[in-house]
C-alpha positions in Angstrom: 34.9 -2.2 141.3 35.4 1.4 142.7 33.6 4.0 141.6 35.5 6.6 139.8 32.6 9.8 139.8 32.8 11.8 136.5 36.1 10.3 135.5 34.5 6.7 135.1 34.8 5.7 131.4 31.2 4.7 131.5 30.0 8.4 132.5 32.3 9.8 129.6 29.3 10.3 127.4 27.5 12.4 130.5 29.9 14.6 131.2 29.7 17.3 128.8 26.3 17.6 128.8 26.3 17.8 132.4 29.0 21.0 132.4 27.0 22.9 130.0 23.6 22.2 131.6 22.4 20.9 128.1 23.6 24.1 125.6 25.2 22.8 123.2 26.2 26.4 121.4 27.6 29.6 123.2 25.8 33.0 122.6 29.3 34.3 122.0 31.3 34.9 118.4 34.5 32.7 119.8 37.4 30.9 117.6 39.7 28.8 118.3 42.1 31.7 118.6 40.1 33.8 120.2 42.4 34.9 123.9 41.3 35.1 126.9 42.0 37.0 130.2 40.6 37.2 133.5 39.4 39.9 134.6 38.9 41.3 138.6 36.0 40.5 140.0 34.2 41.8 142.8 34.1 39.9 145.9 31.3 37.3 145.8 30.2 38.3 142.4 31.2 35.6 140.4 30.2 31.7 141.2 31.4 29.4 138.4 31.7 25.8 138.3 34.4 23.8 138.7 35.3 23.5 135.3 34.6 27.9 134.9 36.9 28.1 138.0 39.8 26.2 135.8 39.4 28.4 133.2 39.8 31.3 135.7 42.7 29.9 137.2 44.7 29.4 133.4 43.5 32.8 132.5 44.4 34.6 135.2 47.3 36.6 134.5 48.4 35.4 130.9 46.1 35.7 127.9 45.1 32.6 126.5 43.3 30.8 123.6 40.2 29.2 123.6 42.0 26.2 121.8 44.5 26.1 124.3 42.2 26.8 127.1 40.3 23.3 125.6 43.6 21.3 126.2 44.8 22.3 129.2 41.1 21.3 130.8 41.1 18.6 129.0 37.4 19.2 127.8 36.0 19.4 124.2 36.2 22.8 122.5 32.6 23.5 122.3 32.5 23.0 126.1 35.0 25.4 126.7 33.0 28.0 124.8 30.0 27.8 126.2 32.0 28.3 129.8 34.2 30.8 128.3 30.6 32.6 127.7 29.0 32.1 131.2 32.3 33.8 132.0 32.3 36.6 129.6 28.3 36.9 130.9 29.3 37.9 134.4 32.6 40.0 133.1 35.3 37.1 135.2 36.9 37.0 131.8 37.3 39.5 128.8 38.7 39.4 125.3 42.3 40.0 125.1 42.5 40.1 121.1 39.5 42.0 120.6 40.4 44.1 117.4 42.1 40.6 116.4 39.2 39.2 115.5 38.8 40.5 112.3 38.6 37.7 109.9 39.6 39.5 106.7 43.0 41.4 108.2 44.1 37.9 109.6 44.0 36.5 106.0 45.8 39.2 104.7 48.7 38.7 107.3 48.5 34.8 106.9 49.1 35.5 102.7 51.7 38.6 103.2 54.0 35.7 105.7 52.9 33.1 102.8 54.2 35.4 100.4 57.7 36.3 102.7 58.5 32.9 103.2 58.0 31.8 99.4 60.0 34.5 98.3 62.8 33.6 100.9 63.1 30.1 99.7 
C-alpha cells in the first residue's frame, strides 16, 4: 500500500485540524458571501501556508467569496475562514464588499427583487 500523505482517506479526519493549527473559529466577522481580494504585499512580508498561498493565488486579481473560495480549495468553510483571517491579519488579503456587509440593506434588496419578480409573474 503506498502512502498517500494528507490525501490518504485515513488522515481525512487530521487534516483540518492540522491547517488551522487547532482554531476552530476565526477572529473575523466573515459570511459566506463575504469577497475577497488580495492585496500587494511587500516582499518577504507575508509567509502563509500552503493552503493560505491557494487562497492568494484564487484571490489575486478577481474578488471572490468565502463560499466559493471553500470550493475551489476543496476545504470545509470554517477552514477557509480561519485562513482567510491569518490573511486579513497580515493585510495579503482585504474585503472587497466591505460596505456589503450590512445585514439589514441585503434583506431589503433580497425582498424588493422578491417583490419584482412576484409582481412580474
Amino acid at each position: 500500500m503506498e502512502a498517500g500523505g494528507w490525501a490518504d482517506s485515513s488522515l481525512a479526519d487530521i487534516r483540518p485540524y492540522t491547517i488551522t493549527r487547532g482554531r476552530t473559529r476565526s477572529h473575523h466577522t466573515l459570511h459566506l458571501t463575504t469577497c475577497l481580494i488580495t492585496r500587494p504585499a511587500a516582499p518577504g512580508t507575508v509567509h502563509p501556508s500552503p493552503e493560505g498561498e491557494a487562497l492568494l493565488l484564487h484571490c489575486s486579481g478577481v474578488p471572490r467569496s468565502v463560499a466559493e473560495l471553500a470550493a475551489r480549495t476543496h476545504q470545509p468553510v470554517q477552514v477557509v475562514k480561519i485562513l482567510i483571517g491569518d490573511l486579513l491579519d497580515c493585510d495579503a488579503l482585504a474585503r472587497a464588499n466591505p460596505l456589503g456587509a450590512d445585514a439589514h440593506s441585503d434583506v431589503q434588496l433580497l425582498e424588493a427583487c422578491l417583490h419584482g419578480l412576484r409582481t412580474r409573474l
